[in-house]
C-alpha positions as CSV (number, residue, x, y, z in Angstrom):
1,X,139.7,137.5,18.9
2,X,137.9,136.0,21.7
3,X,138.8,132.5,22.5
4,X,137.1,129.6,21.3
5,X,138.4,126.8,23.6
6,X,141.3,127.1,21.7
7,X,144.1,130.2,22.3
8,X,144.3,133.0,19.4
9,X,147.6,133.9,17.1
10,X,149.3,137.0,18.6
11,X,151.5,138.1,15.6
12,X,152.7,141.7,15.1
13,X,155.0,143.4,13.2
14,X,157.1,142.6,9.9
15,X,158.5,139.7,11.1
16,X,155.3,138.1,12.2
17,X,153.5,138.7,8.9
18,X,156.6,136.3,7.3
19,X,156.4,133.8,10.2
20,X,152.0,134.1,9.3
21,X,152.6,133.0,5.6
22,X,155.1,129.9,6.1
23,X,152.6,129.0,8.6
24,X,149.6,129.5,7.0
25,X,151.3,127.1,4.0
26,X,150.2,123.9,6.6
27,X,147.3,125.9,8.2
28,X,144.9,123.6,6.2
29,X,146.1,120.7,8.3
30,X,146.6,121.8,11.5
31,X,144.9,123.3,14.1
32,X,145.3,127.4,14.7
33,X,146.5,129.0,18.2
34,X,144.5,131.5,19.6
35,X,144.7,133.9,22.4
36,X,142.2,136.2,24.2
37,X,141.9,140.3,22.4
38,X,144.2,139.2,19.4
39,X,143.7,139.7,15.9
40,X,143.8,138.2,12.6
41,X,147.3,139.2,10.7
42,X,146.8,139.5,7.3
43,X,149.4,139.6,4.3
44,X,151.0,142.4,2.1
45,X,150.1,145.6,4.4
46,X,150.5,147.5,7.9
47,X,148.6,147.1,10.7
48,X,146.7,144.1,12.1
49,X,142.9,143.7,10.9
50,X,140.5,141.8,13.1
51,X,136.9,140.9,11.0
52,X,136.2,140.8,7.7
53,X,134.9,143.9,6.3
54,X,137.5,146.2,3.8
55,X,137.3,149.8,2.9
56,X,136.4,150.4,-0.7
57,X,139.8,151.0,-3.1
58,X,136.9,153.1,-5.6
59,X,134.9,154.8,-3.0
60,X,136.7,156.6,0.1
61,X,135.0,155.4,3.5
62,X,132.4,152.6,1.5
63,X,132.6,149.0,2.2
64,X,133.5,146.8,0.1
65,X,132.4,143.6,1.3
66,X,129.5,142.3,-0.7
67,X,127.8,138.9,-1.1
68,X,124.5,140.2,-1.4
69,X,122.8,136.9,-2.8
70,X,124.9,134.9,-1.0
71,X,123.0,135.7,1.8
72,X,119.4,135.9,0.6
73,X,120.1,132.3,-0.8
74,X,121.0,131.5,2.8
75,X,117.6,133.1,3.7
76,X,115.5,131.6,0.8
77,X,116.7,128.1,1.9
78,X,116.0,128.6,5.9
79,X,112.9,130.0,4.9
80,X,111.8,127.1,2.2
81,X,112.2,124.5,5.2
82,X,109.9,127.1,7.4
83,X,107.5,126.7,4.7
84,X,107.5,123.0,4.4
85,X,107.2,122.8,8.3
86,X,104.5,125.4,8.1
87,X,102.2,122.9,5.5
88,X,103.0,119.9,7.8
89,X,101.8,121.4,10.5
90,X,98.6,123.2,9.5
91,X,97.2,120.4,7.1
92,X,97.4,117.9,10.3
93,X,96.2,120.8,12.6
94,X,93.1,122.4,10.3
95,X,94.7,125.5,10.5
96,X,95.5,125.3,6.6
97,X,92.3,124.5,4.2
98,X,92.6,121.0,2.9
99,X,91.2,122.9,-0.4
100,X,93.9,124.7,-1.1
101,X,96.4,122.1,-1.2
102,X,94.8,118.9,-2.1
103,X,94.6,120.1,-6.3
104,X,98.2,118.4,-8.4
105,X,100.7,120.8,-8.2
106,X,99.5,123.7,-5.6
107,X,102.1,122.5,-2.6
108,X,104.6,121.9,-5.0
109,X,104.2,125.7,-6.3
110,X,104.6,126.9,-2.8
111,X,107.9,125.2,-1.9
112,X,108.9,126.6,-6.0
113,X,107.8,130.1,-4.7
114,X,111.2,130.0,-2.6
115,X,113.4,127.5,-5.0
116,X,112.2,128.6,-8.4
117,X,111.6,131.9,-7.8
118,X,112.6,133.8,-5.5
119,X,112.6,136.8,-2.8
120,X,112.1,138.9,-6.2
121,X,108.6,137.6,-6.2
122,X,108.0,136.6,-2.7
123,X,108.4,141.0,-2.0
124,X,106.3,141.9,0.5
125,X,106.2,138.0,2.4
126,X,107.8,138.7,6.2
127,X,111.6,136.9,6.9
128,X,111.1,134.4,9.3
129,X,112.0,134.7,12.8
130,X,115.7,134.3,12.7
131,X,116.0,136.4,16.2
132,X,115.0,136.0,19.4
133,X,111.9,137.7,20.8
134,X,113.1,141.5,22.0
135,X,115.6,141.3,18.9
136,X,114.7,142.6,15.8
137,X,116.2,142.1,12.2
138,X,117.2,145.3,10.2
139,X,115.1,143.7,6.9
140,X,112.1,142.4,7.6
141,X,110.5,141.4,4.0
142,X,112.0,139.9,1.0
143,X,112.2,143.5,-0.8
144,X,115.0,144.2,1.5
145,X,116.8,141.6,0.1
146,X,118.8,141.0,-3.2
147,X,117.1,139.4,-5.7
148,X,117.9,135.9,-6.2
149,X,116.5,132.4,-6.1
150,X,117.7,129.0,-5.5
151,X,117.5,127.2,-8.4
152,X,119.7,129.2,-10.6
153,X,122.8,128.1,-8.0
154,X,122.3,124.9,-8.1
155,X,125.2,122.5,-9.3
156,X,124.0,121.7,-12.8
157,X,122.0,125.2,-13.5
158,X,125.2,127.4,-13.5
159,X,127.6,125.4,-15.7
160,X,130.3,127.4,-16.7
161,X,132.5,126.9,-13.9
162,X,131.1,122.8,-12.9
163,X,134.1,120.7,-13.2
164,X,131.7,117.7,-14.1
165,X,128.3,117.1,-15.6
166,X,125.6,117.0,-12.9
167,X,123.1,116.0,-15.6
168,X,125.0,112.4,-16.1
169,X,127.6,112.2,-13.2
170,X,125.9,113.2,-10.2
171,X,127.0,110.6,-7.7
172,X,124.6,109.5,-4.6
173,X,121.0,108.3,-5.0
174,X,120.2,105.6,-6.9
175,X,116.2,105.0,-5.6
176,X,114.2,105.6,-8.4
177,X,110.7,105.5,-5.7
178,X,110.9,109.4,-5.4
179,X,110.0,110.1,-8.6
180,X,107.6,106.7,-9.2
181,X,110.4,105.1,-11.3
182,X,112.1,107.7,-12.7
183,X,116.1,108.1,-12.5
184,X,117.4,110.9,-10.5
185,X,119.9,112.1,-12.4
186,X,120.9,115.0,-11.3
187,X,121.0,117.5,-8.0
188,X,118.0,119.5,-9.5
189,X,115.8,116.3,-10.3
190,X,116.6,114.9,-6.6
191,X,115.1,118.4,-4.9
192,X,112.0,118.0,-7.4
193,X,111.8,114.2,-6.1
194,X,111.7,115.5,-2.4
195,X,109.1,118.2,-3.6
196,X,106.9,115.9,-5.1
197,X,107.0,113.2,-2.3
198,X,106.4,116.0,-0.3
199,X,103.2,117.1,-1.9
200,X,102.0,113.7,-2.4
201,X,102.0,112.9,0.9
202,X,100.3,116.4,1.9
203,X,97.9,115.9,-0.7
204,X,96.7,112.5,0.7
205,X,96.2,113.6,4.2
206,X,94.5,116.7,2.7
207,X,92.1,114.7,1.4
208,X,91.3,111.7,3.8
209,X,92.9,111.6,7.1
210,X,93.1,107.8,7.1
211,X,95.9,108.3,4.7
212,X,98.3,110.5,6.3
213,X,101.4,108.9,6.7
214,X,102.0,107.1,9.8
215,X,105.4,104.6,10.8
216,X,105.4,101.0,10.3
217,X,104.2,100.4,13.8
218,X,100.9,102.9,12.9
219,X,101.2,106.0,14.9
220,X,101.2,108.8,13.3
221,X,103.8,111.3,11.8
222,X,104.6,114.3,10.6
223,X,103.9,115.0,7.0
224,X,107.5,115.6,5.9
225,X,108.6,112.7,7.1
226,X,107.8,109.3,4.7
227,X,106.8,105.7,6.0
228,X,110.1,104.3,5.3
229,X,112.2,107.4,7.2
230,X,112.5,110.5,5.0
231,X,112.7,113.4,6.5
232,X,112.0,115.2,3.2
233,X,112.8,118.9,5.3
234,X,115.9,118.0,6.4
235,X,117.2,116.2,2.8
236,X,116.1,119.3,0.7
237,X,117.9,122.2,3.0
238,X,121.1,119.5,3.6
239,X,121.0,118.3,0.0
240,X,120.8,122.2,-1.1
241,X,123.7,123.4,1.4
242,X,125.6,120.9,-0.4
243,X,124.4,121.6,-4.2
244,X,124.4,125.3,-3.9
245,X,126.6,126.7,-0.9
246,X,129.5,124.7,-1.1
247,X,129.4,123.8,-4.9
248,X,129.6,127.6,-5.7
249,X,132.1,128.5,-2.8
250,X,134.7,125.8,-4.0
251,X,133.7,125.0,-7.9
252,X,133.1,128.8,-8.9
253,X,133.9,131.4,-6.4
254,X,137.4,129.6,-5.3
255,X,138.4,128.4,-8.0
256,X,140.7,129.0,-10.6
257,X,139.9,126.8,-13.7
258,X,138.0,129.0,-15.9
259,X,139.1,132.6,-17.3
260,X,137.6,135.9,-15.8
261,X,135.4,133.4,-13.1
262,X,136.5,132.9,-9.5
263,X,140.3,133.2,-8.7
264,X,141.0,134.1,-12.6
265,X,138.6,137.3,-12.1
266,X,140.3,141.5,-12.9
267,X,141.4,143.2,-9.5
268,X,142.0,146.8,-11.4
269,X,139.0,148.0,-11.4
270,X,135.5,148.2,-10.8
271,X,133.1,144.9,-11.1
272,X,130.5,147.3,-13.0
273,X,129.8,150.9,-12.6
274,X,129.8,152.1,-9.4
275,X,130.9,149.0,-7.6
276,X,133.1,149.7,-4.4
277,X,134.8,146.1,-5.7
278,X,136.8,144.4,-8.3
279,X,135.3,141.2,-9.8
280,X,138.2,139.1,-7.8
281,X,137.3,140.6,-4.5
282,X,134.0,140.3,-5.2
283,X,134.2,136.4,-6.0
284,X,136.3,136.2,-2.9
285,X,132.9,137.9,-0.9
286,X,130.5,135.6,-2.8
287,X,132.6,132.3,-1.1
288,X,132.8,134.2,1.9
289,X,128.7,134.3,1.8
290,X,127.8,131.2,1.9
291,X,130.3,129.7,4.5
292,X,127.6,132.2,6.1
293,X,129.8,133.6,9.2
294,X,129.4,137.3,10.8
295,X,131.9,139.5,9.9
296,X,133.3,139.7,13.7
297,X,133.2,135.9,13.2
298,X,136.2,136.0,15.0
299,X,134.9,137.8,18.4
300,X,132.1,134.9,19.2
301,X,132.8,132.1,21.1
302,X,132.1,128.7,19.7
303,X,128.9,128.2,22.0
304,X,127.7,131.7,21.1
305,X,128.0,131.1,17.1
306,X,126.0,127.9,17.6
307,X,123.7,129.7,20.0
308,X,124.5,127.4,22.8
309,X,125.1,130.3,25.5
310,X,128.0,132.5,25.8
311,X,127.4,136.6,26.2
312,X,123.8,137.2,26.1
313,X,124.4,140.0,23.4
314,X,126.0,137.0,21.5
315,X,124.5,134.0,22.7
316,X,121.7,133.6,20.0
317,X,124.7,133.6,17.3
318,X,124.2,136.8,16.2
319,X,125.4,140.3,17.5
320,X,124.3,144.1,17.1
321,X,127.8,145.0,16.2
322,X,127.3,148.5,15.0
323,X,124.7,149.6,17.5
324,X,121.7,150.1,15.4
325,X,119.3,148.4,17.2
326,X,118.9,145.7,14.5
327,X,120.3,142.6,13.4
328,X,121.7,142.8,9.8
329,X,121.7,139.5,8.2
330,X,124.2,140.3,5.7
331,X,127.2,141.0,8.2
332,X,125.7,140.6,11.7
333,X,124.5,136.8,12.1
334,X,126.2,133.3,11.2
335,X,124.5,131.1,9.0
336,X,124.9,127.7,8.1
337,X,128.3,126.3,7.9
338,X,129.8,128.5,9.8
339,X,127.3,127.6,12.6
340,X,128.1,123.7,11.7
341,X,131.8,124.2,12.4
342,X,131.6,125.5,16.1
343,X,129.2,122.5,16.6
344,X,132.3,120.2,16.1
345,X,134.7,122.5,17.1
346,X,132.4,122.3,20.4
347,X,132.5,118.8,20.2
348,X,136.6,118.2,19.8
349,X,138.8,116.6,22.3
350,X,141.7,117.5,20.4
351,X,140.2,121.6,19.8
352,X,139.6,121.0,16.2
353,X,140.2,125.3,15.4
354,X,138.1,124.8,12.3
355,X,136.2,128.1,12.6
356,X,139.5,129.7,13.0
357,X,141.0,127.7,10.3
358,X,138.3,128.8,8.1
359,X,137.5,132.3,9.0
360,X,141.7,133.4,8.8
361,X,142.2,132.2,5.6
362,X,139.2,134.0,4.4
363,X,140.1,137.2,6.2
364,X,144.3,136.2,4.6
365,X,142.6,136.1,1.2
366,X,140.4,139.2,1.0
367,X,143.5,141.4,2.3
368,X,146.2,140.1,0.1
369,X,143.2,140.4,-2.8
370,X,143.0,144.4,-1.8
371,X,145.8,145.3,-0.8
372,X,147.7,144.1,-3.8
373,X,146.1,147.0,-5.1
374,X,145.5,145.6,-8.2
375,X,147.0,142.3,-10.4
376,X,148.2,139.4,-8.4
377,X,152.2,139.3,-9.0
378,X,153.1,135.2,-9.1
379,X,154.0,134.7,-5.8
380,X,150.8,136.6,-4.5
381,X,148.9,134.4,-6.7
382,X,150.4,131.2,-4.8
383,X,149.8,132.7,-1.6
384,X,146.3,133.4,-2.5
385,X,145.8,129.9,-3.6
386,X,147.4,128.6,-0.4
387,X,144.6,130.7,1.7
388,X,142.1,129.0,-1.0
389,X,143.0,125.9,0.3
390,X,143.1,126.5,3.6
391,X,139.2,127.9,3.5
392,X,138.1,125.2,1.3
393,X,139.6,122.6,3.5
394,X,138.2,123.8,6.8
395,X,134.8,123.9,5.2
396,X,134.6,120.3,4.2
397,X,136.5,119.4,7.5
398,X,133.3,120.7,9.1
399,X,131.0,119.0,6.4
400,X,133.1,115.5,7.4
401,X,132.8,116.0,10.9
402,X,129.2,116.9,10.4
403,X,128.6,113.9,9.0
404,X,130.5,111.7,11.0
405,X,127.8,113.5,13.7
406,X,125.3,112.2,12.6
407,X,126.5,108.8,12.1
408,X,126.9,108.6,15.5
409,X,123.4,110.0,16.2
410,X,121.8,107.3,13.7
411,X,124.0,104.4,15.4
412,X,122.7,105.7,18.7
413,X,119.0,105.7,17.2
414,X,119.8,102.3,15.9
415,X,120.7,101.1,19.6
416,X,117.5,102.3,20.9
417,X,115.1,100.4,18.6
418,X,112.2,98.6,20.6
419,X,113.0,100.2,23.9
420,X,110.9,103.4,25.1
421,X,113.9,105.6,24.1
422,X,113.3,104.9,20.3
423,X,112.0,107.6,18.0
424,X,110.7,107.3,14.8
425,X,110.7,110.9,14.1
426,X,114.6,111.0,15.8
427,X,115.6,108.3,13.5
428,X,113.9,109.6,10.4
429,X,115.6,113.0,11.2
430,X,119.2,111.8,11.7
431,X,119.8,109.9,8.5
432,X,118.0,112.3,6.1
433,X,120.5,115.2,7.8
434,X,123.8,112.2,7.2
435,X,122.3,111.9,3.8
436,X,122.1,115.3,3.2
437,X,125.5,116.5,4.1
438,X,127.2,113.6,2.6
439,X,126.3,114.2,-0.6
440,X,128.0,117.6,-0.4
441,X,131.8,116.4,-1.0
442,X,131.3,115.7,-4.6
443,X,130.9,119.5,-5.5
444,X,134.5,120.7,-4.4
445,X,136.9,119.9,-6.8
446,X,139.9,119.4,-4.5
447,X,137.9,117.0,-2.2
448,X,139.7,114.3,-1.0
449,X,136.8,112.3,-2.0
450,X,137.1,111.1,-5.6
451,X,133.2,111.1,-6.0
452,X,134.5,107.3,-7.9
453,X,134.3,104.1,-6.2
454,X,135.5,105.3,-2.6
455,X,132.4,107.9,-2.7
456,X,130.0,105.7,-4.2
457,X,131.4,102.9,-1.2
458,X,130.5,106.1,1.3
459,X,126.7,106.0,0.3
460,X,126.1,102.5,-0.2
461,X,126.9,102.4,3.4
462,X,124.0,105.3,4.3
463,X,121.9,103.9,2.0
464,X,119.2,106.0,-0.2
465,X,116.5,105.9,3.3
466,X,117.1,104.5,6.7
467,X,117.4,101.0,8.0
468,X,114.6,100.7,10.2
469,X,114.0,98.6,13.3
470,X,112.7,95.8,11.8
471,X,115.5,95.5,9.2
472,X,119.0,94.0,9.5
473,X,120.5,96.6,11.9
474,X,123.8,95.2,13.2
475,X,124.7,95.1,9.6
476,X,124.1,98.5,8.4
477,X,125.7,99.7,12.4
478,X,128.8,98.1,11.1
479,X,128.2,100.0,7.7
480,X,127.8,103.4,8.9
481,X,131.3,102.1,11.8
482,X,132.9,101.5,8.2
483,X,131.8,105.0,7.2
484,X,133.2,106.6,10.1
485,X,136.5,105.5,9.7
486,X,137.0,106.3,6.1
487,X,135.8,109.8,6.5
488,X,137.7,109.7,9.9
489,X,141.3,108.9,7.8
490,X,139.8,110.7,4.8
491,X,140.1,114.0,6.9
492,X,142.8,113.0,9.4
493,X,140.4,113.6,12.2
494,X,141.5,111.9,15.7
495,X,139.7,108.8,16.8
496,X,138.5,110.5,20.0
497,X,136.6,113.5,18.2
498,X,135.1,110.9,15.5
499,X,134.1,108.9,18.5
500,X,133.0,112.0,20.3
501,X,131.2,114.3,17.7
C-alpha cells in the first residue's frame, strides 16, 4: 500500500492475522499505521490480499465484486449536477433556446430525466467528462451502464430496510419558501423543492432577462444559485449523497436489522442464477459502491485520490490498473466519499487515516464474507459486525469532517463580507455544500447523532439558507463556532484538524 502521509500495517503470518483482529476491534477509533509496498491482511485465510477485488467461489477465474448500480447512481448524480450547470449556463449565454425551457414543467423534466428515470432511458446520452483530456473512459454512454435511477434509492422510496419514517421524521429543513408554502416532509419532497426553485428561476430569466436572479446588491448570478444564497447544484448532489449513498450503505447494505437484507443475507449460494456472488457478499459490494473508492484504493496517495497531484498515471484520482487503455468507472476511479476522505485526511495535523480506516475494514469484511465459504459461525458474525463498524464509522468521520470544512469555509466567507475578497457566489456555494452534507447523519442508524434535539440544535445553527452580509453575522459565526465543537467532540476529532480542515 502506498503511503498516505501516514505509514501502512505490515502484518504477516498467523500470528499477525490474530494481532489484525484484536486490533481491528478499536480500529473505528483510532487512526491505522501504514508503511510503503504493504498490504491489507485480511481474516480467516492464507496469504495477504492488497485491493478489493475476490475471485468468484461459483465461477473459477470470474470476479466477484459487483455493485453495478452503485456506481451508475454515482454517475447519474455527477451527471444530474452537469445538467443543472449545463441549463444555467446556456439560458444566460443564448446558447440554449429560451423556448424550450420557459413552458411549466420542461426543466424540471430534464433534471427528472436523471432522478426519476434513469441511464435506462437516457441510453445513447454520452457520460460526462469524468477524465482528463488524453484519457478515455471504457463506457462512454448510459447503455454501458446498469440500469438504475436515483429516485428509487432514496431514503423514503426503499422502505424495507429504513429504520425510521422519512415521510413524517425526516429531520432538517423546516423553510416551507421552496415549495411556496408547502411542508417538506420528506428527503424526496426536499429534492423536488430544489427542482422546482430551480426551474422557476430558469424559467424567469428564460423569459425576460430583467428577472434573472441577481444578489441583494444587484449583480448578477448564476441561475442555480437563489437571491437569498442557495446554491440549488450543490444542495441536490450533497443532499442526495446523504439520502441515497450513505443511507443505503449503513441503513440497508450494512445492516443487520431486517431478515435476508444486508448483513442477515445467504452466503451458500448463488444471489440468482448465474451470479459469481452470494446475496451477503453482494450486499457487502453494494456498500462498498457507494463509499465510491477504486479497487486499488489502497495504492493512491491521498493527493492523487483527490486529484491534487501525485503520480501523473494517478494524479487525476483515477488509474488504468489493468492496462486497457481505458478508465473503468466501476473499479478504476474514486467517487465521492471516498474522494471526501483524502480531502480531510489531506487536511489532518494529527493524520486522520480515515481512507485507510475505511477501505481495511471493507477489504476485512468482503474476505471474512468469502472465505467463510459459506454461513457465518457466531464469532465470524461478530467479527463481521466489528469491520461493519469500523467502515461505517470512517465514512461519517469523513462526512463530520466534511462538514466541519465547510463551516470553516462559510466563517471565512462571513469575515470577508464588504471587503473586495467577498463572494456572493463563494458564500452561496459553501453553506448549500454544509447544508447538504449535514443532513447526511440522520440516515445511519449507529450515528452518534440522535437525529433528536442534539441534531435538530446542529441545523438551527446552519440555518435552512445563509446568513448574508447584511444580517446578524457575529451571531450566526458563533452559531456555526458552536457547531464545530459539537461535531468536533461528537466524532473525537482533535482541535487542531477541526481548526485546520
Amino acid at each position: 500500500m502506498m503511503s498516505r502521509s501516514k505509514h501502512s500495517m505490515a502484518l504477516r503470518g498467523p500470528i499477525a492475522l490474530a494481532i489484525f483482529l484484536a486490533i481491528f476491534v478499536v480500529l473505528a477509533a483510532t487512526t491505522t499505521a501504514c508503511g510503503d509496498d504493504s498490504a491489507v491482511t485480511p481474516d480467516g485465510g492464507a496469504g495477504v490480499r492488497s485491493g478489493y477485488s475476490f475471485e468468484s467461489r461459483f465461477t473459477p477465474g470470474a470476479e466477484s465484486v459487483d455493485h453495478g448500480g452503485q456506481t451508475t447512481r454515482q454517475v447519474l448524480l455527477a451527471d444530474l449536477g452537469t445538467e443543472m450547470e449545463r441549463l444555467a449556463e446556456g439560458v444566460r449565454d443564448g446558447t440554449i433556446d429560451p423556448t424550450d425551457v420557459d413552458e411549466e414543467g420542461e426543466v424540471v423534466a430534464r433534471l427528472n430525466a436523471f432522478y426519476r428515470d434513469g441511464s435506462s432511458d437516457l441510453g445513447t446520452r454520452p457520460l460526462p467528462d469524468f477524465v482528463d483530456d488524453g484519457d478515455a473512459t471504457c463506457e462512454a454512454t448510459y447503455e454501458d451502464l446498469g440500469s438504475s435511477n436515483l429516485l428509487a434509492k432514496t431514503a423514503g422510496e426503499d422502505t424495507v430496510t429504513d429504520h425510521r419514517d422519512w415521510t413524517t421524521e425526516f429531520v432538517g429543513w423546516t423553510d416551507t419558501s421552496v415549495l411556496g408554502g408547502a411542508p417538506v416532509g420528506s428527503p424526496v419532497a426536499l429534492v423536488d423543492a430544489f427542482f422546482l426553485t430551480f426551474e422557476n428561476q430558469v424559467r424567469a430569466c428564460a423569459l425576460a432577462v430583467d428577472d434573472c436572479p441577481k444578489t441583494p446588491a444587484g449583480e448578477a448570478l448564476p441561475l442555480h444559485v437563489t437571491p437569498d444564497g442557495l446554491d440549488l447544484v450543490e444542495l441536490v448532489q450533497k443532499h442526495l449523497l446523504g439520502a441515497i449513498h450513505f443511507s443505503q450503505g449503513t441503513d440497508d447494505y450494512l445492516d443487520d436489522d431486517v431478515a435476508d437484507k444486508g448483513l442477515l443475507g445467504d452466503n451458500t449460494m448463488p444471489n440468482e442464477d448465474g451470479a459469481a456472488s452470494t446475496t451477503l457478499e453482494h450486499a457487502w459490494d453494494e456498500a462498498f459502491g457507494y463509499f465510491g473508492a477504486a479497487s486499488d484504493y489502497d495504492d493512491y496517495t491521498d493527493d492523487e485520490i483527490r486529484g491534487a497531484g501525485g503520480r501523473p498515471e494517478y494524479a487525476g484520482g483515477y488509474h488504468d490498473t489493468n492496462g486497457d487503455a481505458c478508465i473503468d468507472l466501476f473499479a478504476e476511479y474514486n467517487w465521492s466519499a471516498s474522494v471526501n476522505a483524502a480531502k480531510r485526511d489531506a487536511g489532518s495535523t494529527t493524520m486522520t487515516a480515515l481512507t485507510d480506516r475505511a477501505f481495511e475494514a471493507f477489504v476485512a469484511g468482503r474476505t471474512l464474507i468469502t472465505e467463510a465459504g459459506g454461513e457465518l459461525d457466531a464469532e465470524q458474525n461478530v467479527t463481521l459486525r466489528t469491520h461493519r463498524d469500523a467502515a461505517a464509522a470512517a465514512w461519517e468521520e469523513a462526512l463530520g469532517a466534511t462538514v466541519i470544512h465547510y463551516i470553516n469555509e462559510l466563517r471565512a466567507d462571513l469575515g470577508t463580507c464588504g471587503g473586495a475578497d467577498y463572494s456572493f457566489v463563494d458564500h452561496a456555494k459553501h453553506w448549500s455544500e454544509l447544508k447538504g452534507f449535514a443532513l447526511s447523519f440522520q440516515y445511519n442508524p449507529r450515528s452518534p447523532w440522535n437525529a433528536g434535539s442534539d441534531f435538530a440544535a446542529l441545523h438551527m445553527a446552519i440555518g435552512d439558507s445563509p446568513v448574508l452580509c447584511d444580517g446578524d453575522t457575529t451571531a450566526h459565526d458563533a452559531a456555526l463556532l458552536g457547531a464545530r465543537d459539537s461535531l468536533r467532540d461528537a466524532y473525537g476529532f482533535d482541535a487542531s484538524d477541526a481548526e485546520n480542515w
